[in-house]
N, C-alpha and C positions, 0 to 999 in steps of 0.2 A: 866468664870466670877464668878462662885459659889468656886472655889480656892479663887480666888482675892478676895472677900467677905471675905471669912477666914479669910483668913491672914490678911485682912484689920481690922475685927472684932477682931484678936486676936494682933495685933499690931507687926508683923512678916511683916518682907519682904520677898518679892518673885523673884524668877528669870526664867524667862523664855528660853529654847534652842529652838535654830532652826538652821538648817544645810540648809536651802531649802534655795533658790538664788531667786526666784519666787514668785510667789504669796502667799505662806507661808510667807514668811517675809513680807509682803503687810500685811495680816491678824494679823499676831506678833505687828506689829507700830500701828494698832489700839487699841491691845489690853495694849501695854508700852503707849500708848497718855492717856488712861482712867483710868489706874490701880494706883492709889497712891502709893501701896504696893509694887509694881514691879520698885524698885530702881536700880534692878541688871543688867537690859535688857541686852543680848547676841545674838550678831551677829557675822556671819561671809560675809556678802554682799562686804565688802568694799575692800575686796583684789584686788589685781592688774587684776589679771586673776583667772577666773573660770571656767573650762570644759562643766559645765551644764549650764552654766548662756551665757559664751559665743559660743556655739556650739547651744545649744538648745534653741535661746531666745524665750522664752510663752508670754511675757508680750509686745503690740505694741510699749508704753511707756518705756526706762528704767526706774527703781527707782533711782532719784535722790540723792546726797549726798553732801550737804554744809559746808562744813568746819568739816570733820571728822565724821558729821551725816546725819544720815538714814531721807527723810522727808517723811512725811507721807502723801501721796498723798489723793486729797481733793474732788474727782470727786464723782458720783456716785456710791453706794456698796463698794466696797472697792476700790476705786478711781481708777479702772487700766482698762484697756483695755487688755482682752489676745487674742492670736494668734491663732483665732481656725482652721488654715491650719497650722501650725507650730504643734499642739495637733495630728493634724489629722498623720501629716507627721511620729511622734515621736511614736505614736502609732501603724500605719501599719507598721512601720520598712524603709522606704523609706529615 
């Protein structure tokens, strides 16, 4: 948030990456829904198939996508429910 302030302070746009299919990009939509600055938002969630995303899903919920967009889920903390047998699983190596 202390970027976003900058750049918002200095009338600069900003762009955020993220490569994570997960709860990363959960945390990313929050911070593109708040960020004026952050015109550029960068995703990669919406591919057809993804390795980690589909083999390892963390999230109970998928992230939703309406019409070529990311929404930004409205629940508690960062609106998602994760897999914590799915963490465990990914973890021990099982």
């Amino acid at each position: 948030m202390k970027i976003a302030e900058l750049a918002e302070a200095s009338n600069r746009p900003m762009t955020c990456y993220n490569t994570d299919t997960a709860l990363m990009t959960v945390a990313h939509l929050h911070l593109w829904a708040v960020c004026q600055s952050c015109i550029y938002p960068q995703e990669y969630y919406g591919e057809d198939s993804h390795p980690i995303r589909d083999q390892t899903p963390v999230l109970k919920t998928p992230i939703k996508m309406v019409t070529g967009h990311i929404v930004v889920p409205a629940g508690p903390g960062l609106g998602v429910e994760v897999d914590e047998e799915m963490i465990r699983q990914i973890v021990s190596g099982d």
